[in-house]
N, C-alpha and C positions, 0 to 999 in steps of 0.2 A: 545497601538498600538504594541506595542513586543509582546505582547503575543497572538495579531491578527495574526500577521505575522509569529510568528514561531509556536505557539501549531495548529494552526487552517490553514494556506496556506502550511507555507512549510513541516509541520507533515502530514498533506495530502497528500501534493506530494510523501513524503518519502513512505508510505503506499502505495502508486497507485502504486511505481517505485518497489518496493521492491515485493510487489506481484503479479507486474506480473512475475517476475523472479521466485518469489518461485513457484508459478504455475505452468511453464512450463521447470524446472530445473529438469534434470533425476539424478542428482546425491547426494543421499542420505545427504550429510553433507554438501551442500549448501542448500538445503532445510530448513535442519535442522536448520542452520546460521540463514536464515530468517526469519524461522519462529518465530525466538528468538529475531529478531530485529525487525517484526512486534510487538510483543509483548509487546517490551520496546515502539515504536513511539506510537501506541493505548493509551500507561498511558499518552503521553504527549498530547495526543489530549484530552482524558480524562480531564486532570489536566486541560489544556487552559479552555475546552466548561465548567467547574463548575466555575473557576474563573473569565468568562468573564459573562457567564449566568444573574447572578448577579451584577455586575457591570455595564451593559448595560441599566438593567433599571434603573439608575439611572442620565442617562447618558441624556443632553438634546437637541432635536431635530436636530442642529448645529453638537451637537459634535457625534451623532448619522450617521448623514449626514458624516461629514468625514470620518468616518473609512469604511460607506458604499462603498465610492468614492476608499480608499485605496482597499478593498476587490475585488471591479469589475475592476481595472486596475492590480490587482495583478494576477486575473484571466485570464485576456485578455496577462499578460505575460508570463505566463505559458503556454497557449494553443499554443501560438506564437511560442515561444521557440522550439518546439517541431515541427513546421510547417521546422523551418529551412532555413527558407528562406534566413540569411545570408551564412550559408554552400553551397549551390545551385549558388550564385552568386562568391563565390569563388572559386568554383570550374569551372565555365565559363559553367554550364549547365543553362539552357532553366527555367528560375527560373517560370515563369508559367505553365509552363507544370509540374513541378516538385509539385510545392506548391498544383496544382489541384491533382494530383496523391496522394499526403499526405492525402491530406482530404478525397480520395474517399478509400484509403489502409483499409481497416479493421482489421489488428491490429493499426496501429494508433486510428478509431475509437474507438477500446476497449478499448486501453490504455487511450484515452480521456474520455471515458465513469468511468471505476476506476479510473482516477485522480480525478475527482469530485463527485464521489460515496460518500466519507467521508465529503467532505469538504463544497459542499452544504445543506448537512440534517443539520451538524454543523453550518452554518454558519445561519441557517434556526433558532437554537435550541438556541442560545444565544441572539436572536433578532436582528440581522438583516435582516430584511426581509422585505425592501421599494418598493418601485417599480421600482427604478434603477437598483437594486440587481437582480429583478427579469426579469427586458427585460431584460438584460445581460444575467444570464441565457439561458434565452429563445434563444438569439441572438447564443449562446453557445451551445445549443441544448442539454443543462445537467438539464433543468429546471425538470424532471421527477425525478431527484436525491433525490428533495426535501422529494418526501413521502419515502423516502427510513425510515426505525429507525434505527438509528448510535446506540443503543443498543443492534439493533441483530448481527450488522454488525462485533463491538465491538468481542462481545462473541465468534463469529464465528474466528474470528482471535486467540482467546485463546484456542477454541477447535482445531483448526488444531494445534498447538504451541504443544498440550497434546495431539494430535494421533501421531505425530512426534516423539514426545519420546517415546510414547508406543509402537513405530515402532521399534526405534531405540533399545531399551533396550530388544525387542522380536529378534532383529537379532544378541544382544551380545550371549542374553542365547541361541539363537543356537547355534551360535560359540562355546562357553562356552562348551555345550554339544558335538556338534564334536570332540573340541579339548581331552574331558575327555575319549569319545568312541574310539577314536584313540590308547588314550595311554594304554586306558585297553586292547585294540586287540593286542599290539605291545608289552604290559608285558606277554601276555597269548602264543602268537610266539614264544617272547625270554622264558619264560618259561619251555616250550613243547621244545624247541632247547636245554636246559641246560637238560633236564631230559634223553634226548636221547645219 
């Protein structure tokens, strides 16, 4: 159950939260940060979906059934969370109006759509995959997740992680270059000034 909970719900979440930041971040060395921290949660989701893969089918129908129970409630707190609806009530706004506005916001959407991007193919790929899991889903509106392959997805996250540095390490060696054209103009000035 731990490693339901952290390699597979909340490495998910970390992933969804993480890229959409890195996605729409203009600035070069938080990009970069993230990239680097996708990178590391991917291994841990990795790590969870091979050590539960296997240990799920062994696992018997009862004890299958619970953790499906944990997954769809853990799912339903996530979405929730993010609705906000205690923040709304504290604030003494109009928590229906607000809660409706959430769900129809289209970065909420997206952000909903990548929070379960990873976590349903996953959750798809280690066997659990009953039919509570999947009207939840549905009821969630992330059921389409499922044909996703968390191995391209995977990949994809390690190729941005390595155009990031090849970005980064292309804007030192310009520097690099500048700073070296600089000095040779500025030796060749004082040069030409001491000869005169």
């Amino acid at each position: 159950m731990p490693y339901l909970g952290m390699q597979v719900l909340i490495e998910g979440l970390a992933l969804a939260a993480f890229g959409v930041h890195r996605d729409m971040s203009n600035n070069p060395l938080v990009t970069q940060l993230l990239a680097y921290v996708m990178q590391d949660e991917a291994r841990h989701v990795a790590f969870g979906r091979l050590a539960l893969r296997d240990y799920y089918k062994e696992l018997t129908s009862a004890e299958l059934a619970d953790r499906e129970e944990f997954v769809v409630e853990g799912c339903y707190l996530m979405r929730n969370r993010f609705i906000a609806r205690e923040v709304w009530e504290r604030m003494g706004f109009d928590v229906q109006e607000c809660v409706e506005f959430t769900e129809r916001s289209p970065v909420q959407q997206a952000f909903r759509t990548l929070l379960f991007s990873r976590i349903v193919p996953c959750v798809k790929d280690i066997g659990l995959w009953g039919p509570k899991i999947q009207r939840a889903y549905t009821d969630l509106g992330v059921i389409d997740a499922a044909e996703a392959n968390l191995d391209d997805l995977m990949r994809n996250d390690e190729e941005i992680a390595e155009q990031v540095d090849e970005q980064k390490y292309a804007a030192e060696l310009a520097a690099r270059r500048s700073e070296v054209d600089q000095a040779v103009t500025e030796g060749a000035v004082s040069e030409g000034a001491a000869a005169t």
